[in-house]
C-alpha positions as CSV (number, residue, x, y, z in Angstrom):
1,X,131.1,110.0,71.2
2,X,131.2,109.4,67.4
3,X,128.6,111.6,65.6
4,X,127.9,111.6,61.8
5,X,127.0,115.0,59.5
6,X,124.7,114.6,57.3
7,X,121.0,115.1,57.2
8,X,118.5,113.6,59.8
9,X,117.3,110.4,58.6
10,X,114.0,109.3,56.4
11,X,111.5,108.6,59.1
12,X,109.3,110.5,61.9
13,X,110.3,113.9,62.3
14,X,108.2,113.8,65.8
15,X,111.1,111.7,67.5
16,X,112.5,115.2,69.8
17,X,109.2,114.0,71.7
18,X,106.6,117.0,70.1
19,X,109.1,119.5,70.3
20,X,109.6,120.1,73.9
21,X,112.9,120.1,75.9
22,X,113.2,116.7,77.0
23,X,115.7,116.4,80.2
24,X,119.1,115.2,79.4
25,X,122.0,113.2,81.5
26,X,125.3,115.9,83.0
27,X,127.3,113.5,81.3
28,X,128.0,110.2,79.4
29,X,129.4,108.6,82.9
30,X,126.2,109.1,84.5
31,X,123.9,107.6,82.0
32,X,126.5,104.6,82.0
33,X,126.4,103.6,85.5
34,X,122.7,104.4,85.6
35,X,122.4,101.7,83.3
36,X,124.6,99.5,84.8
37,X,122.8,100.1,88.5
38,X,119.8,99.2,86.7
39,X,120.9,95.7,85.0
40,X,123.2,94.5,87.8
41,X,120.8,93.4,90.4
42,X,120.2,91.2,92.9
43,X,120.1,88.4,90.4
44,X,123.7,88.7,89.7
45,X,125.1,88.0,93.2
46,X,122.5,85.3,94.1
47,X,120.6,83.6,91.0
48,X,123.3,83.5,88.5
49,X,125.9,81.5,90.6
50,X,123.1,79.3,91.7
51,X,122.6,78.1,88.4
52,X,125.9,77.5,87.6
53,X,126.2,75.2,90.8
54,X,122.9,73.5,89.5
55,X,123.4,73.1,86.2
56,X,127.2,71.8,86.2
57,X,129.3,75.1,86.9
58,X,131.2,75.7,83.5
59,X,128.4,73.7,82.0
60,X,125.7,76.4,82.5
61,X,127.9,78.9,80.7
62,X,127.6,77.8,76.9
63,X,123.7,78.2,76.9
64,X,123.9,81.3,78.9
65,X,127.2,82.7,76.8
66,X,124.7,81.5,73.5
67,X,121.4,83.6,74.6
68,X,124.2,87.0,75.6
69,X,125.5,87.0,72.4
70,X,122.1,85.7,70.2
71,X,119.3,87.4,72.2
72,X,121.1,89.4,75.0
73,X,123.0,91.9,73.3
74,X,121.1,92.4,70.5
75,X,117.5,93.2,72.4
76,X,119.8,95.5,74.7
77,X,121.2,97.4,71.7
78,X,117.3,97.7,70.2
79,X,116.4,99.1,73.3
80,X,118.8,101.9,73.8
81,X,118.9,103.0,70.3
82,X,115.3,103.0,70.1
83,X,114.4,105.3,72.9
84,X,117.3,107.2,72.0
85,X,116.5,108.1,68.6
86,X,112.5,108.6,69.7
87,X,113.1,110.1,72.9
88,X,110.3,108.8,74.4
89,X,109.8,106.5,77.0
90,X,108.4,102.8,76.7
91,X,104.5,103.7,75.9
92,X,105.2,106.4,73.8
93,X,108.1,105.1,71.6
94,X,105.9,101.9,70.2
95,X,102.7,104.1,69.9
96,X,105.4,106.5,67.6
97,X,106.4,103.0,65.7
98,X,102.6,102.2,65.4
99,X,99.4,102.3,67.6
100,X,99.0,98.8,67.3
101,X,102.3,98.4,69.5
102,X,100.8,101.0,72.4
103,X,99.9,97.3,74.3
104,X,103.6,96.1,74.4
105,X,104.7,99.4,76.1
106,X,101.9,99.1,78.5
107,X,102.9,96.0,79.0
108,X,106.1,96.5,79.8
109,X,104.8,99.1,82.5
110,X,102.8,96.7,83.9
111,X,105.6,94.0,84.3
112,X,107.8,96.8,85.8
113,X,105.0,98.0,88.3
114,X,104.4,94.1,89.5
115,X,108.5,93.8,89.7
116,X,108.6,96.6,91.7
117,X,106.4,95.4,94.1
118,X,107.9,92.6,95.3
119,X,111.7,93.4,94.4
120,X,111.2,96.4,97.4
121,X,110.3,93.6,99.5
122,X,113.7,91.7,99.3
123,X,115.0,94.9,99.9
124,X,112.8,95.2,103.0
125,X,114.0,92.2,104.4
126,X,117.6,93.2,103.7
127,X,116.9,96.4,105.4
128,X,115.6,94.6,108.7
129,X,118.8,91.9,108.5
130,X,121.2,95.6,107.9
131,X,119.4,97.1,111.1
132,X,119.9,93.8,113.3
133,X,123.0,93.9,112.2
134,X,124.8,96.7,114.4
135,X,124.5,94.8,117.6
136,X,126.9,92.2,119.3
137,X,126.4,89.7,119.0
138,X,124.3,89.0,115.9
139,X,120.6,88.1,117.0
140,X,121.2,85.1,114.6
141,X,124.1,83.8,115.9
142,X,122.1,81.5,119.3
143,X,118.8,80.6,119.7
144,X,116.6,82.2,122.4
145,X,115.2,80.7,125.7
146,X,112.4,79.8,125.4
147,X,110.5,81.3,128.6
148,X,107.6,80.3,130.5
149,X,104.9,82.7,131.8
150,X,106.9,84.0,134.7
151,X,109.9,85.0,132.6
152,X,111.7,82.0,133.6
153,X,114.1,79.8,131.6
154,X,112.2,76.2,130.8
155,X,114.7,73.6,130.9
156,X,114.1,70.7,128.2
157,X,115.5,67.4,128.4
158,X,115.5,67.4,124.6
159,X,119.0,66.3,123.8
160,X,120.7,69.1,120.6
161,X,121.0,67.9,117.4
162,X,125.3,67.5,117.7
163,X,125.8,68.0,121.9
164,X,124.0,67.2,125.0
165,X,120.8,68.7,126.5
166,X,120.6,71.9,126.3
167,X,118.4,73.9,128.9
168,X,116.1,76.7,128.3
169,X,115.9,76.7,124.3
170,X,113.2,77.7,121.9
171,X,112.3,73.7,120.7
172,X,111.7,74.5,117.0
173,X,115.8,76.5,117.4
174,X,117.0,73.7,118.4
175,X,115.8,71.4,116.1
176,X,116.5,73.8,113.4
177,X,119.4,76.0,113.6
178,X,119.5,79.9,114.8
179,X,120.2,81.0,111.3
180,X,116.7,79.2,110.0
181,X,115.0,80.6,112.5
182,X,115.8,83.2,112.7
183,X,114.9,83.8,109.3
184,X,111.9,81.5,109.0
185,X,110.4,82.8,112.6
186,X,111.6,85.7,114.2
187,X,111.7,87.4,110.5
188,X,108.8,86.4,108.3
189,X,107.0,84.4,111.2
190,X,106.0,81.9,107.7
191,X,102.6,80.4,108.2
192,X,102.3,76.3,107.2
193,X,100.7,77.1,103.9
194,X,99.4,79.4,101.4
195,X,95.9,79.7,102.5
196,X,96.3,80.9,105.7
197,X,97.3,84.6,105.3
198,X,98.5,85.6,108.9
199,X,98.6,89.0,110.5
200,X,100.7,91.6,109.1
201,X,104.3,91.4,110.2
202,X,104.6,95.2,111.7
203,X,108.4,95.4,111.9
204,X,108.4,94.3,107.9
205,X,105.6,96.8,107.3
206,X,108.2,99.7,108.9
207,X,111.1,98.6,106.9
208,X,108.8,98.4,103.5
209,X,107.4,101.7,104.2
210,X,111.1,103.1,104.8
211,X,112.8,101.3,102.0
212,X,109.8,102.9,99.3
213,X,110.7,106.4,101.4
214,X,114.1,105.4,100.8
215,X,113.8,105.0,96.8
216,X,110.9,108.4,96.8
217,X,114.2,110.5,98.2
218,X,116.8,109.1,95.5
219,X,114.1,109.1,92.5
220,X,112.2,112.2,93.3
221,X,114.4,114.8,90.9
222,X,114.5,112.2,88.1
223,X,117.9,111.6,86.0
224,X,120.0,114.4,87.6
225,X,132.3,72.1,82.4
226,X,134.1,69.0,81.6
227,X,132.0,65.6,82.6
228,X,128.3,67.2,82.6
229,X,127.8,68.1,79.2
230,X,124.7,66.1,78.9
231,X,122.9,68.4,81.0
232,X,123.2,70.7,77.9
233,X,120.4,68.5,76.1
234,X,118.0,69.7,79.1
235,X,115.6,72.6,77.6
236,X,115.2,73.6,81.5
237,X,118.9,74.6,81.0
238,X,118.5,76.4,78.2
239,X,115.0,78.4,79.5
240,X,117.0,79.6,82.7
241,X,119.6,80.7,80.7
242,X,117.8,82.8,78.6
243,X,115.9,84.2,81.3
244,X,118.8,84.7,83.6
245,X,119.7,87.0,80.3
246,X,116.4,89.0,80.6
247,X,116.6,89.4,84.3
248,X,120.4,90.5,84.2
249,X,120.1,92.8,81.8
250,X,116.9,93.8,82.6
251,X,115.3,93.9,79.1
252,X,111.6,93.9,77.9
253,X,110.9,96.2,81.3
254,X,111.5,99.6,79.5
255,X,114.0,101.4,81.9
256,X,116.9,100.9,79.3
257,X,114.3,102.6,77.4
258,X,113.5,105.6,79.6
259,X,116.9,105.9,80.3
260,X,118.0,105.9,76.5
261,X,115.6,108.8,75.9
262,X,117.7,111.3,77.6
263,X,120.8,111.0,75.4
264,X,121.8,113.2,72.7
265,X,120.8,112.2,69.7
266,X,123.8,110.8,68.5
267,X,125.1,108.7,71.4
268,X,127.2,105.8,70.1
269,X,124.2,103.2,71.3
270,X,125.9,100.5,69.7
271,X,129.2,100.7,71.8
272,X,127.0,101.3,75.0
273,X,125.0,98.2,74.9
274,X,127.8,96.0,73.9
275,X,129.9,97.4,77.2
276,X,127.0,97.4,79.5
277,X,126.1,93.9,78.8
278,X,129.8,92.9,79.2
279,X,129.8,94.6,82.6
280,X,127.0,92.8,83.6
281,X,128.1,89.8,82.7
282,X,131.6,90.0,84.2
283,X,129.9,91.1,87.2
284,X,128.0,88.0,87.7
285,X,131.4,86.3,86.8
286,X,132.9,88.1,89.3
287,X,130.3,87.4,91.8
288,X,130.1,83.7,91.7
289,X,133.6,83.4,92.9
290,X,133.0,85.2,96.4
291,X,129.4,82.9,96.6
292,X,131.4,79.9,95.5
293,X,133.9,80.7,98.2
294,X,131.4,81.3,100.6
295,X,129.6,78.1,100.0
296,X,132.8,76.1,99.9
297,X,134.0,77.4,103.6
298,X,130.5,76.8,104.7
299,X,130.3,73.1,103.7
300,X,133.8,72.6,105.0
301,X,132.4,73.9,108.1
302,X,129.1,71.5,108.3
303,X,131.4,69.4,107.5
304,X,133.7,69.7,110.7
305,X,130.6,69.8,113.0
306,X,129.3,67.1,111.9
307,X,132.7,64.9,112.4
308,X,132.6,66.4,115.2
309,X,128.9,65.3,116.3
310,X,129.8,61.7,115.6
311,X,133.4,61.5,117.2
312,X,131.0,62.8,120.7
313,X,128.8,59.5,120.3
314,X,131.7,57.3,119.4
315,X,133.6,58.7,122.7
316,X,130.2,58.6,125.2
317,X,129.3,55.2,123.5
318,X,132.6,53.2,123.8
319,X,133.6,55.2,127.2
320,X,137.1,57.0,124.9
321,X,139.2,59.5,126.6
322,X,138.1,62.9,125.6
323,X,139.7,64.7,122.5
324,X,141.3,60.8,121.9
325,X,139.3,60.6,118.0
326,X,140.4,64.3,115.7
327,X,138.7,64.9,112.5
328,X,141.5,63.4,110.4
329,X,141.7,60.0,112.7
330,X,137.5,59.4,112.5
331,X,137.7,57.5,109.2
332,X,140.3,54.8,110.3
333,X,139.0,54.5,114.0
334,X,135.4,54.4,112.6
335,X,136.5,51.5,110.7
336,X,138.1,49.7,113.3
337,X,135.3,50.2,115.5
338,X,133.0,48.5,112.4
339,X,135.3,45.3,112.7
340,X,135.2,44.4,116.5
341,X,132.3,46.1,117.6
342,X,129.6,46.4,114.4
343,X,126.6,46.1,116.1
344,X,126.8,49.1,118.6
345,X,128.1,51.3,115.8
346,X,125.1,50.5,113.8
347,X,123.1,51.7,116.8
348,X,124.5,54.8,117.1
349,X,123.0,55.7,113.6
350,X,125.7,58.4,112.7
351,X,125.5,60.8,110.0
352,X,126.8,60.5,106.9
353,X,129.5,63.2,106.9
354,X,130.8,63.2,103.3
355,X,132.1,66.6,102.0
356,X,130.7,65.6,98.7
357,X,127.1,66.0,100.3
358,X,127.6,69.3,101.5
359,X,129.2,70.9,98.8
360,X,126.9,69.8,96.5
361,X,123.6,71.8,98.8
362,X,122.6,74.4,96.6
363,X,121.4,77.4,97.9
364,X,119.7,80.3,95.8
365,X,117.9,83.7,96.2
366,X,116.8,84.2,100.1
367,X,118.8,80.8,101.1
368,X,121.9,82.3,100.3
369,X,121.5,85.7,101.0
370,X,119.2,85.3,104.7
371,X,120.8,81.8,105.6
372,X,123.9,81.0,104.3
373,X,125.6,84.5,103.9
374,X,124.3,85.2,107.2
375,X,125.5,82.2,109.1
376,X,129.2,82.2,107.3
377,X,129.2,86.1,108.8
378,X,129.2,84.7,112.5
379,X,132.3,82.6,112.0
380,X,134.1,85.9,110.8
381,X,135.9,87.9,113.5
382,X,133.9,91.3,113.8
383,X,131.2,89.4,112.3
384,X,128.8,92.8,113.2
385,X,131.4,94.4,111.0
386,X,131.0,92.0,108.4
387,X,126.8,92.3,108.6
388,X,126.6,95.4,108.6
389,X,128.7,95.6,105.0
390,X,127.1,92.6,103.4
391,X,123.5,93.8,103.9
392,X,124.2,97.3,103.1
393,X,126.1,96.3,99.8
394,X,123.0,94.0,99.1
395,X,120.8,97.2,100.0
396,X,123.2,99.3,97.5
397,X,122.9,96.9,95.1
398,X,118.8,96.1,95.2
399,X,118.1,99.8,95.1
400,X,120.1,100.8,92.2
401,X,118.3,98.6,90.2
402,X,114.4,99.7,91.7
403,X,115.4,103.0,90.1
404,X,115.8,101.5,86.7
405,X,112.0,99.8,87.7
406,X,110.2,102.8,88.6
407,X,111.8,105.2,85.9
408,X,110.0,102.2,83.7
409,X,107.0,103.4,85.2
410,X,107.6,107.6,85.8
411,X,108.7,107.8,82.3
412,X,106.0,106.7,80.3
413,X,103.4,108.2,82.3
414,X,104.9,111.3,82.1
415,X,105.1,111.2,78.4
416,X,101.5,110.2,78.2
417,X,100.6,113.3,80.1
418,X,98.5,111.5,82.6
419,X,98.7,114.5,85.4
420,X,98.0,117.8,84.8
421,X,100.9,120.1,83.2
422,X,101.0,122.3,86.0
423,X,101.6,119.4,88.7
424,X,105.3,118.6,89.6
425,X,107.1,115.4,88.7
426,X,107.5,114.8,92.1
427,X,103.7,114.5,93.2
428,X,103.6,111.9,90.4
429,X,106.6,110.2,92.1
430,X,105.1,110.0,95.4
431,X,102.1,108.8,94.3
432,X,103.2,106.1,92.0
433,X,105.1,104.9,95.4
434,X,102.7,104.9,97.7
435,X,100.7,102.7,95.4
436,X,103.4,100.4,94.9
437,X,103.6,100.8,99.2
438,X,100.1,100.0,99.3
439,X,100.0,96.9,96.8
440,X,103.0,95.1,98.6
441,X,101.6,95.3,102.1
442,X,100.1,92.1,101.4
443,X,103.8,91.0,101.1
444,X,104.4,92.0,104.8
445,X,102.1,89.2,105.9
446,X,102.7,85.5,107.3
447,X,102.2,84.1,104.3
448,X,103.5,87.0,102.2
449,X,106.6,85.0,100.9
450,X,104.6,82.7,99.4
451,X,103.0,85.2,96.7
452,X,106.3,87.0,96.5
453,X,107.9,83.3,95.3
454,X,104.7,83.0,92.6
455,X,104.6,86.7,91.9
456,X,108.2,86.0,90.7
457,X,107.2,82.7,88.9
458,X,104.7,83.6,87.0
459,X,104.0,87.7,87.0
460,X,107.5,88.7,84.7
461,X,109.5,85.3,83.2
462,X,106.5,84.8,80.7
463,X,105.3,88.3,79.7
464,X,109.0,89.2,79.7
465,X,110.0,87.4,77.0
466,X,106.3,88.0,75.3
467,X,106.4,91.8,74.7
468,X,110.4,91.0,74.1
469,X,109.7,89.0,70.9
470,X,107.2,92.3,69.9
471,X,110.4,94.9,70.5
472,X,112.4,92.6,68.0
473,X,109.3,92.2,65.6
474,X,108.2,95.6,66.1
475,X,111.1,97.2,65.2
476,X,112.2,95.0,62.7
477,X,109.5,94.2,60.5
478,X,107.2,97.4,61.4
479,X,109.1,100.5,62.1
480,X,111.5,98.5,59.0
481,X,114.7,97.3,59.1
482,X,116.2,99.7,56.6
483,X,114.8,102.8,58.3
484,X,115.8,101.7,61.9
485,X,119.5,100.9,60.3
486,X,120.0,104.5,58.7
487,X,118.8,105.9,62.0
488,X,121.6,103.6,63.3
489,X,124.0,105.5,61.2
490,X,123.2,108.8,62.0
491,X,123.2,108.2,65.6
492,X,126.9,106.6,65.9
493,X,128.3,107.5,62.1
494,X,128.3,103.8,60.7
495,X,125.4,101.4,60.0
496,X,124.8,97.9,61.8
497,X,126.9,95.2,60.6
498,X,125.9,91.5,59.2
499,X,125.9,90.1,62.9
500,X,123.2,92.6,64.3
501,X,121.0,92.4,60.9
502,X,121.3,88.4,61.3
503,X,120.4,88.5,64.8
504,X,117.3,91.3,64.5
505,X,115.8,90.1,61.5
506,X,116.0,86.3,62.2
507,X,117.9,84.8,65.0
508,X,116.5,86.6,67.9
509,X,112.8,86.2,66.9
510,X,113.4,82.8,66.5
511,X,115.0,82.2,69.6
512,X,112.4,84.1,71.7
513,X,109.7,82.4,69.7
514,X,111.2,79.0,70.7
515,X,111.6,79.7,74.5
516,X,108.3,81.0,74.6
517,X,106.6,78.1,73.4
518,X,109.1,75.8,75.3
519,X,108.0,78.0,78.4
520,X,104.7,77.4,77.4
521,X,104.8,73.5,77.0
522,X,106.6,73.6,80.8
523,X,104.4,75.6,82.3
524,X,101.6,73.5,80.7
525,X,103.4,69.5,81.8
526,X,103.9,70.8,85.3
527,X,101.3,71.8,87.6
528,X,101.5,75.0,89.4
529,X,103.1,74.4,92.7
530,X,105.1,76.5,95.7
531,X,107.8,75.6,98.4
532,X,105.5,74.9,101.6
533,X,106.5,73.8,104.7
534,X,104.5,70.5,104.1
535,X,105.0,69.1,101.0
536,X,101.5,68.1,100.9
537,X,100.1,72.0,100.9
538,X,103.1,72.5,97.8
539,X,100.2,72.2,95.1
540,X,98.0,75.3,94.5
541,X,94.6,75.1,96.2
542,X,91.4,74.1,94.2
543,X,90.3,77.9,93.4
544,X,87.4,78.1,95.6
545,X,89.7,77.8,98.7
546,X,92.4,80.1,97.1
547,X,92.1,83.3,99.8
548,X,94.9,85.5,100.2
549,X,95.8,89.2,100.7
550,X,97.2,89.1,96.9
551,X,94.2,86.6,95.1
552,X,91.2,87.7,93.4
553,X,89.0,86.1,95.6
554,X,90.4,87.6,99.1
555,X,88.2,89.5,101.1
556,X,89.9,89.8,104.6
557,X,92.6,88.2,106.1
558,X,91.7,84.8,107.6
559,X,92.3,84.5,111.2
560,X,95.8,82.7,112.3
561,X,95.2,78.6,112.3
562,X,97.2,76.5,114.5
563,X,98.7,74.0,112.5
564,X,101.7,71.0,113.4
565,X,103.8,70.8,110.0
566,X,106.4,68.0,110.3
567,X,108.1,67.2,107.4
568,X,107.2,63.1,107.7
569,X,103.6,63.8,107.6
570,X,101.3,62.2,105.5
571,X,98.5,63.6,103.6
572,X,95.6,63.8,105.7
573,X,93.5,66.8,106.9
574,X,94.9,69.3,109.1
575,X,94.6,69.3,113.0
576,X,94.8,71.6,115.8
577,X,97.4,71.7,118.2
578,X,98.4,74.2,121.3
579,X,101.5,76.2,120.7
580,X,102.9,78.9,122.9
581,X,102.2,82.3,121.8
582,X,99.8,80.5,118.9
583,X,102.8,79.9,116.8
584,X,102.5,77.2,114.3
585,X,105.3,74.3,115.6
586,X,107.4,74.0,112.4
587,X,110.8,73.5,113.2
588,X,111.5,69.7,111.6
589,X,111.1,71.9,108.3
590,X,113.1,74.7,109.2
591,X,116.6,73.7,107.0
592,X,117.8,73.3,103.7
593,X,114.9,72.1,101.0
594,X,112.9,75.4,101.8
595,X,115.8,77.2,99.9
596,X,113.8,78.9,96.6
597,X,115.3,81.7,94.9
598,X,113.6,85.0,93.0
599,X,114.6,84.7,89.7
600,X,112.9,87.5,89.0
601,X,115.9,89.9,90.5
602,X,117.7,91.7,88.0
């Protein structure tokens, strides 16, 4: 590590946090990959190529490539040398700089308790897909009879979406797909809307309690394009980009900060955050080309089946010899087929099998990881195998960066002296997560992916890039730019050159300024909405009717409502219908528009 002599610099002399031993990493390595388990997240694998899909692949890069180097990098580099040269963690390091800046590290506390809560709950679900995954074969992989009272099969006369009848199969399977619902019903058990809160889903409620048991164990001893560029003149493009930055690299939640706090002194901060942001980025680089190829064998795949689907009605309709129409043959005999015999093609009313179509499905967040992921797995030999590593690699991946959240929130209670002296670090540990536990129950509900989705909306994006613009100001203009630059120096031996004074001093706080007011102005044009099952229950209810196990106004949970939601149904009110078991019949919804991703994963 480069280290300067010379005296300590003008400032604070209180920065060795009130002269007590503060805990320090073994080693360099292990602060590194602590850093880069907390900023590549769950966002990397899933949100990061989905964007890039949306937006235009290469496309998507030159905003996010201008917020890494303009806003990323430098807010990374603030961060780490910050806490480093206080050694303090998030609340006590702007209280140091001034009391008027105590808010921004609560806030950032706050942000990375509300984070917490519903990140562990993507990794509960992962946890339930990892333990269904050592069995053969994969509980996704066929849909279930569906059985009458007496155990016995029901045969329907409902023909399969691609195939004949099929006897004995749950209807809203069928019409779906075993993936969907897999997911949609046999995991979450989703209710039709937002205001009907469900019963507690008990086998989610294990997993969560395991997976904050899980994160208690490992945290308890503490740090031991070409052709789209107009899509560049859209300022969504430019707002996900930036955030995407945020969420990567995890900034404005203060574990870089905690984290920062136990290095020497004179760590070369500098060098750190310019290679941790590199890996980062390289690893969501990295990453899109195993989700690109993923998506691309899957839509080749629909693709088949549903050539496949068509040739079946073109051979029982005009009385072929089996296997006489293959994939490559359909186009030309379809088009003979439209010259001499037009009209009974037309009533066939085939599908529109164009590869185009399915490569351009985008999937994002739980869509990729809980449908498509999970359905290209079964066409896999060993697909078990194959489960059982992509789930725990997701699993891996999720917890590394929850350490990075609740060290946000360990740290600067610690330094604030909230417990006793005498009381152990880990009794503060196990009661931070059993309050995080006890908070995201409500997540563990019917309806509990629907306040996950606007938890991750609207609990971090915005206050994220609020207390972010204070770091930049707050350091800059309050602790001073000259004083924070000599600390600079006598930290790594040389002071900041003209590209991090431009960016501190004007570009950054600029370019936060502008997003949040553009973030603002959105938020402001575009009512609040959420991905229903009905598209007519997608817009917030009037807040008198808003009850649920994570609003203000929830009291209890309201009992289960039985509710047909077809995805052709017209505004109306709602009306009760018998289901077996009191499900809620929602199969015509069960497929691709319900994919929504948490943007919020780091």
């Amino acid at each position: 590590m480069a280290c300067a002599t010379g005296p300590d610099p003008p400032g604070d002399s209180s920065g060795d946090g009130g002269g007590e031993e503060r805990p320090a990493w073994d080693n360099r390595l292990q602060y590194l990959l602590s850093c880069v388990g907390f900023a590549v997240g769950l966002g990397n694998f899933w949100r990061f190529p989905y964007l890039c899909q949306t937006y235009g692949g290469g496309t998507f890069l030159i905003p996010y490539l201008i917020a890494l180097v303009f806003e990323g990098i430098p807010l990374f580099h603030i961060e780490l040398a910050i806490g480093q040269r206080l050694r303090r963690g998030s609340i006590g390091v702007w209280m140091a700089i001034s009391p008027y800046l105590g808010g921004v590290g609560l806030g950032c506390l706050t942000v990375s308790f509300l984070v917490s809560l519903y990140y562990n709950t993507i990794l509960t679900w992962v946890l339930w897909y990892l333990l269904n995954s050592f069995q053969h074969p994969l509980p996704w992989s066929a849909c279930p009879l569906d059985l009458n009272r007496t155990g016995q099969a029901i045969c329907s006369l409902w023909p399969a979406r691609d195939g004949p009848p099929v006897p004995g199969l749950v209807e809203e399977c069928r019409d779906s797909s075993a993936v969907s619902y897999f997911w949609y019903r046999q995991t979450l058990n989703i209710t039709a809307d937002i205001s009907d809160s469900g019963s507690v889903q008990w086998q989610l409620l294990v997993c969560l309690a395991a997976s904050w048991a899980v994160l208690y164990l490992c945290v308890i001893r503490g740090i031991e394009t070409t052709g789209k560029m107009q899509v560049l003149w859209n300022p969504r493009v430019w707002l996900d980009a930036a955030t995407q930055i945020f969420f990567s690299l995890s900034l404005a939640f203060g574990g870089h900060i905690a984290f920062a706090s136990y290095n020497p002194p004179r760590n070369n901060c500098e060098r750190d955050a310019v290679a941790i942001a590199l890996v980062n980025s390289m690893t969501s680089l990295y990453a899109s080309i195993a989700v690109f190829s993923v998506l691309g064998f899957k839509a080749v795949n629909d693709h088949g089946r549903c050539l496949d689907g068509n040739i079946l009605r073109l051979i029982n309709a005009f009385d072929l010899p089996d296997q006489s129409i293959s994939r490559d043959d359909y186009t030309a005999v379809l088009a003979r087929l439209n010259v001499s015999r037009p009209e009974w093609v037309a009533g066939l009313h085939l599908d529109a099998c164009r590869l185009e179509d399915f490569l351009e499905k985008s999937a994002a967040g739980t869509g990729l990881a809980f449908i498509v992921f999970a359905e290209a797995v079964l066409h896999m030999p060993g697909a078990p195998g194959w489960a059982v590593l992509f789930f725990g690699m997701l699993f891996t991946l999720g917890l590394s960066s929850m350490f990075g959240n609740m060290e946000s929130v360990i740290t600067p209670l610690l330094d604030l002296g909230v417990m006793p002296r005498g009381v152990p670090k880990e009794l503060l540990t196990g009661l931070a997560c059993l309050v995080c536990f006890l908070s995201a129950t409500c997540f563990t509900l019917q309806s509990g992916s629907y306040w996950l989705e606007i938890f991750d909306h609207y609990a971090a994006p915005l206050n994220l890039i609020f207390f972010a613009f204070f770091e930049v100001v707050g350091v800059v203009y309050v602790y001073g730019m000259k004083r924070f630059c000599d600390d600079i120096a006598w930290m790594t031996g040389r002071r900041p050159g003209l590209y991090w004074q431009v960016t501190w001093k004007v570009v950054s706080p600029l370019l936060l300024l502008t997003i949040f007011v553009a973030y603002i102005s959105l938020l402001a044009s575009t009512p609040p909405s959420y991905k229903a099952w009905n598209p007519q229950y997608e817009q917030f209810p009037d807040s008198g009717n808003l009850t649920g196990p994570c609003s203000p106004s929830h009291r209890e949970v309201l009992p289960a409502k039985i509710h047909r939601c077809s995805g052709d149904a017209q505004p109306g009110p709602r009306q009760e219908t018998s289901h077996p078991a009191g499900r809620r019949t929602l199969a015509p919804n069960l497929g691709p528009r319900l994919h929504w991703e948490p943007s919020g994963t780091g």
